[in-house]
C-alpha positions in Angstrom: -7.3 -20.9 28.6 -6.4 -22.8 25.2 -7.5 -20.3 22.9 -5.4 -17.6 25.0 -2.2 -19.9 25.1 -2.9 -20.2 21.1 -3.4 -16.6 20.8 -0.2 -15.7 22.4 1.7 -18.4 20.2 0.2 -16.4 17.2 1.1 -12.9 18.2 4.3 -13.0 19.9 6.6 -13.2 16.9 4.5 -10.6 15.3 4.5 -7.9 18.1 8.4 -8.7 18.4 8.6 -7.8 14.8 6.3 -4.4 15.4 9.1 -3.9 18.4 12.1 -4.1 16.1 10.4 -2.3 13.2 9.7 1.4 15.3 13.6 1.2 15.8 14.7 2.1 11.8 17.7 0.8 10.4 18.5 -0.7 13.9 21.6 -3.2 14.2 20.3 -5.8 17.1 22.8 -7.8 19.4 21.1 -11.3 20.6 17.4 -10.3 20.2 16.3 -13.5 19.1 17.1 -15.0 22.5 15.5 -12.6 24.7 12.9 -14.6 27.1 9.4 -14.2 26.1 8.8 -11.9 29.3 11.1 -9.2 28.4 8.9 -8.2 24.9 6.2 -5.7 25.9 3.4 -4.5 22.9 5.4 -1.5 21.3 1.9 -0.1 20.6 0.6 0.5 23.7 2.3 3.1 26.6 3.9 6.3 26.4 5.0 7.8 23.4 7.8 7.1 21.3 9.7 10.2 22.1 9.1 10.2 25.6 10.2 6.8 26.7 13.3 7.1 28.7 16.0 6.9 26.4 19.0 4.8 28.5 15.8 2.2 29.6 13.1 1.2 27.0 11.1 -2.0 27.7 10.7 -1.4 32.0 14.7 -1.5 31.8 15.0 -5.0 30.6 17.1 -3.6 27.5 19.6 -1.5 27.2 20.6 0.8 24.4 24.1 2.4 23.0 23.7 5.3 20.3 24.1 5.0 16.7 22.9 7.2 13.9 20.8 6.4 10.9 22.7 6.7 7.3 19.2 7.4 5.1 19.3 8.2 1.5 16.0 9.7 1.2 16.9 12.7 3.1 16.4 15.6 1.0 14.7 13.8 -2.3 11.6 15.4 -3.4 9.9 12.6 -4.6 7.6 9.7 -2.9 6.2 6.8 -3.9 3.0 4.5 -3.7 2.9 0.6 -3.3 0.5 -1.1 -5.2 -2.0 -3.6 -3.9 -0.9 -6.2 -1.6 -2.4 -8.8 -3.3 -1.2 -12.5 -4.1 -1.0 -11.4 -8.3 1.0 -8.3 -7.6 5.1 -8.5 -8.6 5.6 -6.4 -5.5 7.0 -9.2 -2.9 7.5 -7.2 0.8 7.6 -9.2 3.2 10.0 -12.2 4.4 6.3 -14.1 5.3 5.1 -14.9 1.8 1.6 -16.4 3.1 0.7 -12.5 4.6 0.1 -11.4 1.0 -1.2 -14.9 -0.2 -4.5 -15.4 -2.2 -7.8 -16.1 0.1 -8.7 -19.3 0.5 -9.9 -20.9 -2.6 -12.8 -23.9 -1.8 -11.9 -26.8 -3.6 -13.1 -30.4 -4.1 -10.2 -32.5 -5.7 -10.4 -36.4 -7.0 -11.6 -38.6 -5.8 -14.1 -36.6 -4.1 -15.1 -35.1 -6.8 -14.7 -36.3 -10.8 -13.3 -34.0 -12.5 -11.7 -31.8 -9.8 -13.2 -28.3 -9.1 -10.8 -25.8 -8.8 -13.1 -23.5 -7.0 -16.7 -24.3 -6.2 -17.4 -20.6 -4.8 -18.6 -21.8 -1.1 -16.2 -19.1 0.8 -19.0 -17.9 2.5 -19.4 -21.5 4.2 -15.7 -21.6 5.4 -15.5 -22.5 9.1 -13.0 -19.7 9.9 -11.5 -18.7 13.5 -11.0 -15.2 14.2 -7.9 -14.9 12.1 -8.7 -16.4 9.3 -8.0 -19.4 9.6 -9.9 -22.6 8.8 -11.3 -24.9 11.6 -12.8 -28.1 9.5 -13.5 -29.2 6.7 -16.4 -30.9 5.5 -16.8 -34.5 4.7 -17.0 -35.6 0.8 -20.3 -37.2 1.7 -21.7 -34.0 3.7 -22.7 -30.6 1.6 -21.2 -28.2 1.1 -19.1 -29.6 -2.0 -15.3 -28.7 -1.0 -13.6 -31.0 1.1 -10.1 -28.9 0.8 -8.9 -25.1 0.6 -6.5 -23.8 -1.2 -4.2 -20.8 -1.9 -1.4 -19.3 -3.8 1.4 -17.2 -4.1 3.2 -15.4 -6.3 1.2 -16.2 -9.3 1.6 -13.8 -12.1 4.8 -13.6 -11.1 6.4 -16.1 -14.1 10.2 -16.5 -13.0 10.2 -13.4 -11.2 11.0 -14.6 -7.7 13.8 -15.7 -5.6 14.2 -20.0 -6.2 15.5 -21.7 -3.4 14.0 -23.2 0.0 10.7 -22.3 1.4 10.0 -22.9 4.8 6.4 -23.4 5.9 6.3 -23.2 9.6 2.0 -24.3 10.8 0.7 -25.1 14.4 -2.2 -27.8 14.6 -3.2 -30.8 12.9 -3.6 -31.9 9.7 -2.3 -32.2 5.9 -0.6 -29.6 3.9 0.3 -30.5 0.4 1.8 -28.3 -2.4 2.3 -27.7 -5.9 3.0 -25.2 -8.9 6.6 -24.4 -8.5 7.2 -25.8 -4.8 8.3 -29.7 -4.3 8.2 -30.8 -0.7 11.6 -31.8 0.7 10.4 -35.1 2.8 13.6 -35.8 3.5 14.0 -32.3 5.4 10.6 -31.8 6.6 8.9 -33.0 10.0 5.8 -32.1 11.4 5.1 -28.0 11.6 8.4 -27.5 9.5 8.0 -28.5 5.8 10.7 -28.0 3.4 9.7 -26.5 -0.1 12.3 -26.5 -2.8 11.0 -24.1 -5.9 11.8 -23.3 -9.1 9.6 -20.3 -10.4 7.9 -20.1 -13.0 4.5 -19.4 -12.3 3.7 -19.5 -8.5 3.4 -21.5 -5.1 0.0 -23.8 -4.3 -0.5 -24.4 -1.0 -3.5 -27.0 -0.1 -5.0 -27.8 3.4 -6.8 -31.5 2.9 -7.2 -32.1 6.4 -7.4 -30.3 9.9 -7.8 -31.6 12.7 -8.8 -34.9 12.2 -9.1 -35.6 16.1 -11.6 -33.1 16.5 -9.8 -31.7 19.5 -9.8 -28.3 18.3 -6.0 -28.4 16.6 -6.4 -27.1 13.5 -3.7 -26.8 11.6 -3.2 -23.0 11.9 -0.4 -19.9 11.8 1.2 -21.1 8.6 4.2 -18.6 7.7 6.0 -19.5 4.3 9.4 -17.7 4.8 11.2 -16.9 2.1 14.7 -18.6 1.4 17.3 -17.6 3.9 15.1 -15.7 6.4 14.2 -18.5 8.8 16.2 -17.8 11.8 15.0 -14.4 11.9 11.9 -14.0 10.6 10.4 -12.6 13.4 12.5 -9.3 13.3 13.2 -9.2 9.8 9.8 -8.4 8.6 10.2 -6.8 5.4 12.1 -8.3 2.3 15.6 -6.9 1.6 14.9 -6.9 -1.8 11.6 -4.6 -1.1 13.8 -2.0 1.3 16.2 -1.9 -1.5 13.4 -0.6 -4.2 11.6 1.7 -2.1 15.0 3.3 0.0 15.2 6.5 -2.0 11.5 7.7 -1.7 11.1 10.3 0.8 7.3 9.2 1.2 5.6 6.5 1.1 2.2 6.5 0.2 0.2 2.6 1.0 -3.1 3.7 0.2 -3.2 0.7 -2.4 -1.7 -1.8 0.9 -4.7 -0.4 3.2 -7.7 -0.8 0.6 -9.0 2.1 1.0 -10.8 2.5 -2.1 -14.5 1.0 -1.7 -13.1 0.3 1.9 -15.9 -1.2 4.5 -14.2 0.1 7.7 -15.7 2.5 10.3 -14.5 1.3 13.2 -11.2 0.9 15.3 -12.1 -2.6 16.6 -13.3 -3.9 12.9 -9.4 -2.9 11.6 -7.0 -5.6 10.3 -4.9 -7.1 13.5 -1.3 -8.2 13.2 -1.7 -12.1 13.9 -4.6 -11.9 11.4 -3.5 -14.8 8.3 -3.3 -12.5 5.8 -3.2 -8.7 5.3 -5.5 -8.0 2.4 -8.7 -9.2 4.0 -12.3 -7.6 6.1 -11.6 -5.0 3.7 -9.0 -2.9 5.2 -5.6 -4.0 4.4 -2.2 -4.3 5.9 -2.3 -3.0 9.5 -1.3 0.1 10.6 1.1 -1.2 13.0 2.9 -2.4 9.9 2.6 0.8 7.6 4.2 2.2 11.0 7.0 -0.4 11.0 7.7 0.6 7.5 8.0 4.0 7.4 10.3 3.7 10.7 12.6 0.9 9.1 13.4 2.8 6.2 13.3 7.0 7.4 10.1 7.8 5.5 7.6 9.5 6.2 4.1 8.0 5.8 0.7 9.2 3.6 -2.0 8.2 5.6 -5.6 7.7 4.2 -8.5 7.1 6.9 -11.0 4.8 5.3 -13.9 7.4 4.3 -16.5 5.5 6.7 -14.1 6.1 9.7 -16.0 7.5 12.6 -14.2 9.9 15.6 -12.3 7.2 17.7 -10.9 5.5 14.7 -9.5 8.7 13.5 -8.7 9.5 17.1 -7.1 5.8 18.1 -4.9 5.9 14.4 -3.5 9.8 15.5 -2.5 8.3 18.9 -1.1 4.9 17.4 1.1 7.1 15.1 2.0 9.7 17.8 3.0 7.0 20.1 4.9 4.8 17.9 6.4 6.7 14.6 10.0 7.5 14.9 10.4 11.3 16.0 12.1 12.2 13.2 9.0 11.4 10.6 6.6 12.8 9.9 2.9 11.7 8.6 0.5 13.0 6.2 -3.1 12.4 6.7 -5.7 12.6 3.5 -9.0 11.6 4.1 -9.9 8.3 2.1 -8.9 8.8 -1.9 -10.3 10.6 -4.3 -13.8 10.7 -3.0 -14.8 13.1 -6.4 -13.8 10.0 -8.4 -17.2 8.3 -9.5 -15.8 5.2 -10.5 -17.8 2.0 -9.9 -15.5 0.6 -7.4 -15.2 4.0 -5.9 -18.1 3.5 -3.2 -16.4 6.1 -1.2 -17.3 8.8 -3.8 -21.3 7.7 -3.7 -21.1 7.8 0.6 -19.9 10.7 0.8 -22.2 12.1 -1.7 -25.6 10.8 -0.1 -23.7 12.5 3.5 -23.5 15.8 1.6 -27.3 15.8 0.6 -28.6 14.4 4.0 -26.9 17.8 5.6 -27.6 19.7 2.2 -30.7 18.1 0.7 -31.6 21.4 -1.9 -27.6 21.3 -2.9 -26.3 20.4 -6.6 -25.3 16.4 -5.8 -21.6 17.4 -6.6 -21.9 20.7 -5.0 -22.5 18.7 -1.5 -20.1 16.0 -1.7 -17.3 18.3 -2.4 -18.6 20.4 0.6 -19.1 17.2 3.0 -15.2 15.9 1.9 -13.9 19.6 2.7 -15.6 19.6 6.2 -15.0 15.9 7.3 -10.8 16.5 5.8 -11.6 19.9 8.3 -12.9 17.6 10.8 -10.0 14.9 10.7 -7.2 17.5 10.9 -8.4 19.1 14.4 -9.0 15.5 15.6 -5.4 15.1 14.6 -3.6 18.3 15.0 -5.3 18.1 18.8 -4.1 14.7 19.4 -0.5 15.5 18.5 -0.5 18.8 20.6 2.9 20.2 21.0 3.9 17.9 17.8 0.9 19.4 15.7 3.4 20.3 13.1 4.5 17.0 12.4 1.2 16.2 11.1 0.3 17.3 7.7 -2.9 17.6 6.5 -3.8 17.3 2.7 -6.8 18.5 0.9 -7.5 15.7 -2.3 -8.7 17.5 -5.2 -9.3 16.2 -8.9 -6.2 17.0 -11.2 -8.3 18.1 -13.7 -11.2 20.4 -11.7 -9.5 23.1 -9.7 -12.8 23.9 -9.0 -13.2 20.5 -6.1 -10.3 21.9 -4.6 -11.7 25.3 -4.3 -15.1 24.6 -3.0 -13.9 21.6 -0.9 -11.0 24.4 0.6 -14.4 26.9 1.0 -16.7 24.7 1.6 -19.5 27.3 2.0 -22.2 25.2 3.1 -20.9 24.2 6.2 -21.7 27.7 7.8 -20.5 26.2 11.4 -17.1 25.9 10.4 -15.8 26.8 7.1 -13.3 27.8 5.6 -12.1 24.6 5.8 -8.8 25.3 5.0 -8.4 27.2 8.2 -8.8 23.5 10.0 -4.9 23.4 10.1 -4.6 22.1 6.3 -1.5 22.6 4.7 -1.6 21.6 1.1 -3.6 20.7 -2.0 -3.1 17.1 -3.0 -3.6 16.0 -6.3 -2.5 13.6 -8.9 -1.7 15.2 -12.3 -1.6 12.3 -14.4 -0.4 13.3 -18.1 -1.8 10.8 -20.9 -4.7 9.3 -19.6 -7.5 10.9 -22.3 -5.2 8.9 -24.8 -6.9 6.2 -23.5 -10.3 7.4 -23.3 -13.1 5.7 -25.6 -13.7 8.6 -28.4 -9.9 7.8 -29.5 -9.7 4.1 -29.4 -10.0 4.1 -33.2 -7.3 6.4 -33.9 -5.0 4.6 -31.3 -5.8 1.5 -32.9 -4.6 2.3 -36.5 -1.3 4.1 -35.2 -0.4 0.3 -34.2 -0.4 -0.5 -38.1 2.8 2.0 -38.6 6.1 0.2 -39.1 6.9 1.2 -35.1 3.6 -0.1 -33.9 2.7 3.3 -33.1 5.5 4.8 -30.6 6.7 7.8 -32.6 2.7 9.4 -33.1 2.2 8.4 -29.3 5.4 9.7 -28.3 4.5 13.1 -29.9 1.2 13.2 -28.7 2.9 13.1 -25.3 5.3 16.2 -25.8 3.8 18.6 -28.1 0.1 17.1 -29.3 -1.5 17.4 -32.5 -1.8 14.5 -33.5 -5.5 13.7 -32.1 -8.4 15.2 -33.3 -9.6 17.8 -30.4 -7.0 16.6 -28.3 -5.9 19.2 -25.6 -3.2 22.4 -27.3 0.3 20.9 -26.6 -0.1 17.4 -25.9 -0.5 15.2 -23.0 2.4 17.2 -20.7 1.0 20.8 -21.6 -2.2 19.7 -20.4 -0.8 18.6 -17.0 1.3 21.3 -16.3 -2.0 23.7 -17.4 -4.0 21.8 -14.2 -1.1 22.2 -11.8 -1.0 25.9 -12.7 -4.9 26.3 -11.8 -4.5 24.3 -8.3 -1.4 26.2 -7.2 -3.6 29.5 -8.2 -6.3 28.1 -6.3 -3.4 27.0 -3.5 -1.5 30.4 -2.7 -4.6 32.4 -3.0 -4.9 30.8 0.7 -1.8 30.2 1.5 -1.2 26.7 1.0 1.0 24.7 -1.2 0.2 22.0 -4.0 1.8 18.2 -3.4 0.9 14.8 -6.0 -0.7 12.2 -3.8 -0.6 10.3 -7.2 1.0 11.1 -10.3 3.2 9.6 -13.5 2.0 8.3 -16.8 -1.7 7.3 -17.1 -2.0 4.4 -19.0 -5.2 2.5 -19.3 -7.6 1.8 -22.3 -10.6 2.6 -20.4 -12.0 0.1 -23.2 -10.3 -2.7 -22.3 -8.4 -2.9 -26.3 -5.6 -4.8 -25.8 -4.0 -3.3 -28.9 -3.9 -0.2 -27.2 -2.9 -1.7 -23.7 -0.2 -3.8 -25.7 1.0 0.1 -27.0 1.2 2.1 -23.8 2.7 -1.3 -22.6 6.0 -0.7 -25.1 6.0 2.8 -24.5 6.5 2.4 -20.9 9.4 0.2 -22.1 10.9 2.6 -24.7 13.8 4.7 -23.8 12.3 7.8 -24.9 9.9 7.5 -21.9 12.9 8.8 -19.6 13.2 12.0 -21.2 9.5 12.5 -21.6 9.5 11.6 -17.3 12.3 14.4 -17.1 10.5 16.6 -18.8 7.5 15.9 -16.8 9.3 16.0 -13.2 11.0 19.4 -14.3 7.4 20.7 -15.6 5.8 19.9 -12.3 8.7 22.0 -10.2 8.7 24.6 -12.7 4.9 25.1 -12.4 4.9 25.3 -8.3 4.5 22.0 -7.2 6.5 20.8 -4.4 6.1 16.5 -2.6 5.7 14.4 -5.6 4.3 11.1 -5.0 4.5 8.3 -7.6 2.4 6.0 -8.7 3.9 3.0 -8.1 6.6 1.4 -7.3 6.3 -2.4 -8.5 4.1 -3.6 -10.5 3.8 -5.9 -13.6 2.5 -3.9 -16.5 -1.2 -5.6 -17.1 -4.8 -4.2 -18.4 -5.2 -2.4 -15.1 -2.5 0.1 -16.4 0.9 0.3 -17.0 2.0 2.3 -14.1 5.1 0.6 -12.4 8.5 2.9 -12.0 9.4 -1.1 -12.6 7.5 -4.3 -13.2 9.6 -7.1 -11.3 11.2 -7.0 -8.0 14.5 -8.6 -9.9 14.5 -5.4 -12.0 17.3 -2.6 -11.5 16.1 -0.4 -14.5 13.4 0.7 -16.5 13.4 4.3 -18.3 10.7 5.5 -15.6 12.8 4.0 -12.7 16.0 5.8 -14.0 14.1 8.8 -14.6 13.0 8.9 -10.8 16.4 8.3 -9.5 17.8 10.7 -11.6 15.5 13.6 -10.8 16.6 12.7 -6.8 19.8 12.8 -7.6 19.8 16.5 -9.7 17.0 18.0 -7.1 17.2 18.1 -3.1 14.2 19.3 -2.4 13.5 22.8 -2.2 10.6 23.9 0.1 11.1 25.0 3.8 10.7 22.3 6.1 11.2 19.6 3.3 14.5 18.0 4.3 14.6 14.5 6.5 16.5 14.6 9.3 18.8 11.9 10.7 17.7 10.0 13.7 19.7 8.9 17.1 18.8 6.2 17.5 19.8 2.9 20.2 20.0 0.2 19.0 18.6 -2.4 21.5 21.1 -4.7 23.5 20.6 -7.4 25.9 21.1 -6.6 29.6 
C-alpha cells in the first residue's frame, strides 16, 4: 500500500502535465487547484477526437472555444532535436533533472583519500523501478562508493538561465551541491532546497545519504525546476525558451530524444514511463507520451521512428497511443528505426536487420537482404498503422528511409523482390522516400584530411578554398564535378526518379551541412567549426534549400535544432539556447518566410480548441 501511495505521489504531476500538453497552446483558468480526483490519465479512453467536446474529463471540466494562432502553418521545413543528454546545449524542459547525467558512483573524503570521481560500480546501484537509488553502501562495506552523483548542464559554459533553482525530493536523506549552484539555507527546508547559480560550467547534484532509518524513505522524485517555473511546473512542461526555438518548424523529428539508434527496445512494457527519473535511460529515450505533448503544444506534426527491434503490439500500442491522444489537426509520420543501411559501429540496428534478412534469405547478397527485410518490415508497420487509424488512415504517413547517396536502397527496399508474399512494398500504403541529402560530408572523409589540413595554413585559415569547394568544386583532387551542393542535388534527382516512377514523393528525414572529420583532426573540426560561423554559410544554405525544391523535393527536415558545435559535428541551425542568430538559423527562417509550402495536402490547419475551465 506504501509503494502505491508513493507511486501515485510520483505520477500525478506528470500525468497532469501529459493532460495539459494534448491541449496545444491552451490558456488554463485555475488548473493548478483542481482536486486530485478530477485528473484522469489523458492516455488511456476514447480517442482524442471523439471525446465529447462541451464535457472532457467524465464532465468534471468544462471548456469555452478558442483558436490556435500557429506560425508553422504552411512552412516547408522541419526540424530534429538532438540528444537529450545532460552535455547537450538544447535545455527543454522546465525539470532540469529529466535530462540530467546518470548517476555517477562516487567515493568522496574521508571515505576515500583522494576522492574518486567515478569508481564505475553503476551496475551495483540499488535502484527502484524508476531509477532512483534505495541505499547506499557503507565506507567500510564493498562496493567502494558510498555517494552518487549527477549533473546538469555541463558543457553548457554561461549558456543557461542564472537565478534560483528549486529542487523539490520526497524521502530521506542528504543532498548536497556544487559547480555553479550554492544552497540558499536560509530559504531552504526539508524537500524544498533553494539553489542560487551563476553559470558557468554546470549544476552538481550529490546524494550522501538516503534513508538513514532504513524504513524504506529514500530520498526520491527530485525535480530541479528551473528559475521562475515553480508554481507551475506541473503543466508547464516544456521550457519557454525551447517553444520559442522550435515554433516555426512544421515537423518535428525526436529521433535523437527517443535513442533510437543502437536502441534495445522490443517491447511495449520495456518503454521509458513518465514518472521514470530521467528520460534518456533503458535505452529508449523520452516517452512517447511526451513527444505527443510536444507536437500538440506547439501545432507540429511529429516524425516517429519505432525502435528497429519493435515487435507487433509495440507498433500496435504506439499507433493507438497516437490515435488516441495527438491533436486532430496533426498529423504523424512513421519511419521505421533510422537508417538501418548505415553500417556504423553504433548503428546495431543496421547489423539486426541484416542477420533478419539472411535468416528469411540465407543464399541473398548480405546487403541485398537487409534492404529487402527493412522494405518489408517499413510494409509491415504501415498496415499495422494505416489499420489502426481506420477512417484517419490518411493522417498517418508512412516513409521509406533510403541512403542519400544509393538510390539503389530506396529502389530495392520500395521492390523488395524477395518478399514474394507481399511485395511491392510500396503498395503497403507508403507515401514517400525519406532521405537525408547531406552536402559536404566527403570533405571530411579520411583520403582528404591532408589537403584539408594545409588549407588551414592560408591567411583565412582555409574558409575561401572550403567555401568553393562547397558551391562549385575543384578544388579537391577527385572530388565530385561541381562541389559539395552539385553532388547533393545529383542524389535527390536519382531518388525522386526512383520516387515518381511509383508514384511517391521524396521528403529529408535529415539534412543540412555535414560536418565531421571522420578522423577525429581537430584542425579540420576547428575549420568546419568557423564555417558554420561565417556569414557566407547563409547564402550557401539558400542556395541549398532552393536546390533541394528545384530538384523535386518537398518536407525538409533539419538536422538540428540546438546544439553546441563539438567533434561529433557541427550541425546546430544554432549552438546555445541564448542564441537568436547564426547564418544557418537565418537561413532557415528565411526560406519559411519566402516559401509556403507547395505540395497538396501540405498546409497546417488551425485547431478549435477549449481551453479547460473549472466547473
Amino acid at each position: 500500500m506504501k509503494n502505491r501511495s508513493r507511486l501515485l505521489i510520483i505520477t500525478l504531476p506528470f500525468l497532469l502535465v501529459a493532460l495539459l500538453g494534448l491541449l496545444p497552446n491552451h490558456a488554463l483558468a485555475s488548473l493548478e487547484d483542481l482536486p486530485s480526483r478530477w485528473i484522469r490519465n489523458p492516455f488511456s479512453g476514447p480517442p482524442f477526437q471523439e471525446r465529447h467536446p462541451n464535457n472532457l474529463e467524465n464532465g468534471f471540466l468544462e471548456q469555452t472555444p478558442s483558436v490556435v494562432a500557429s506560425t508553422n502553418l504552411t512552412s516547408p521545413l522541419g526540424t530534429n532535436l538532438w540528444f537529450f543528454h545532460n552535455w547537450v546545449s538544447e535545455y527543454s524542459m522546465v525539470d532540469a533533472f529529466k535530462q540530467s547525467q546518470p548517476w555517477i558512483p562516487q567515493c568522496q573524503p574521508p571515505d576515500c583519500a583522494p576522492g574518486i570521481w567515478d569508481t564505475h560500480e553503476a551496475a551495483s546501484l540499488d535502484l527502484d523501478p524508476y531509477g532512483w537509488v534505495r541505499t547506499l553502501p557503507s565506507p567500510t562495506d564493498p562496493p567502494t562508493f558510498t555517494s552518487v552523483a549527477t549533473q546538469m548542464f555541463n558543457g553548457f559554459g554561461a549558456h543557461y538561465p542564472a537565478g534560483q533553482y528549486i529542487v523539490l525530493y520526497e524521502g530521506a536523506g542528504t543532498i548536497v551541491y556544487g559547480g555553479d549552484a550554492v544552497k540558499n539555507v536560509a530559504l531552504s527546508t526539508p524537500g524544498r532546497d533553494v539553489l542560487d547559480v551563476t553559470p558557468y560550467g554546470g549544476i552538481l547534484l550529490r546524494i550522501t545519504s538516503t534513508d538513514p532509518s532504513h524504513t524504506g524513505d529514500y530520498v526520491r522524485n527530485i525535480r530541479v525546476i528551473m528559475p521562475g517555473f515553480e508554481s507551475n511546473y506541473a503543466t508547464q512542461i516544456f521550457h519557454p525558451d525551447f517553444l520559442d526555438k522550435i515554433g516555426r518548424y512544421r515537423v518535428l523529428r525526436p529521433m535523437q530524444w527517443a535513442e533510437i539508434n543502437g536502441s534495445t527496445q522490443s517491447s511495449w512494457a520495456a518503454r521509458t514511463k513518465i514518472e521514470d527519473a530521467r528520460w534518456h535511460l533503458h535505452g529508449g529515450g523520452v516517452p512517447i507520451e511526451i513527444l505527443i505533448a510536444l507536437a500538440n503544444r506547439t501545432s507540429s506534426d511529429l516524425w516517429f521512428n519505432p525502435p528497429h527491434m519493435a515487435d507487433d503490439d509495440y507498433i500496435t500500442q504506439s499507433a493507438t497511443l497516437m490515435r488516441n491522444t495527438l491533436a486532430p489537426n496533426l498529423k504523424v509520420y512513421v519511419e521505421y528505426s533510422n537508417e538501418v543501411w548505415n553500417g556504423a559501429y553504433d548503428y546495431n540496428q543496421s547489423y539486426w536487420v541484416q542477420g533478419q534478412g539472411l535468416s528469411m534469405w540465407p543464399s541473398a547478397a548480405a546487403f541485398t537482404a537487409q534492404m529487402n527485410w527493412h522494405g518489408m518490415r517499413t510494409a509491415q508497420m504501415c498496415d499495422i498503422w494505416k489499420a489502426v487509424w481506420g477512417a484517419q488512415s490518411n493522417r498517418v504517413v508512412c516513409v521509406m528511409g533510403a541512403q542519400s547517396g544509393s538510390a539503389w536502397t530506396a529502389s530495392q527496399a520500395l521492390d523488395c523482390p524477395l518478399w514474394t508474399a507481399g511485395a511491392p512494398c510500396y503498395a503497403h500504403g507508403i507515401s514517400s522516400v525519406a532521405i537525408g541529402p547531406y552536402f559536404a560530408g566527403y570533405i571530411g572523409n579520411s583520403q582528404y584530411v591532408t589537403n584539408v589540413v594545409s588549407w588551414t595554413q592560408d591567411p583565412d585559415g582555409g574558409l575561401n578554398k572550403l567555401f568553393t569547394e562547397i558551391i562549385t568544386g575543384g578544388v579537391l583532387p577527385g572530388g565530385p564535378a561541381g562541389g559539395a551542393l552539385a553532388r547533393a542535388f545529383s542524389e535527390i534527382d536519382g531518388h525522386v526518379a526512383v520516387a515518381n516512377a511509383r508514384g511517391l514523393s521524396v521528403v529529408a528525414y535529415e539534412g543540412g551541412s555535414h560536418f565531421v572529420s571522420l578522423t577525429g583532426n581537430m584542425t579540420v573540426t576547428n575549420l568546419f567549426v568557423a564555417a558554420s560561423k561565417d556569414e557566407r554559410m547563409g547564402s550557401v544554405y539558400d542556395q541549398y534549400l532552393a536546390g533541394w525544391r528545384a530538384h523535386g523535393g518537398r518536407l525538409f527536415v533539419h538536422y538540428f535544432n540546438v546544439g553546441q558545435n563539438m567533434s561529433l559535428g557541427a550541425f546546430g541551425a544554432l549552438e546555445y539556447m541564448d542564441q537568436t542568430h547564426s547564418p544557418k538559423y537565418d537561413a532557415l527562417m528565411r526560406y519559411i518566410d519566402n516559401n509556403s509550402c507547395w505540395w497538396a495536402g501540405c498546409a497546417g490547419s488551425t485547431l478549435t480548441y477549449l481551453p479547460l475551465v473549472a466547473r
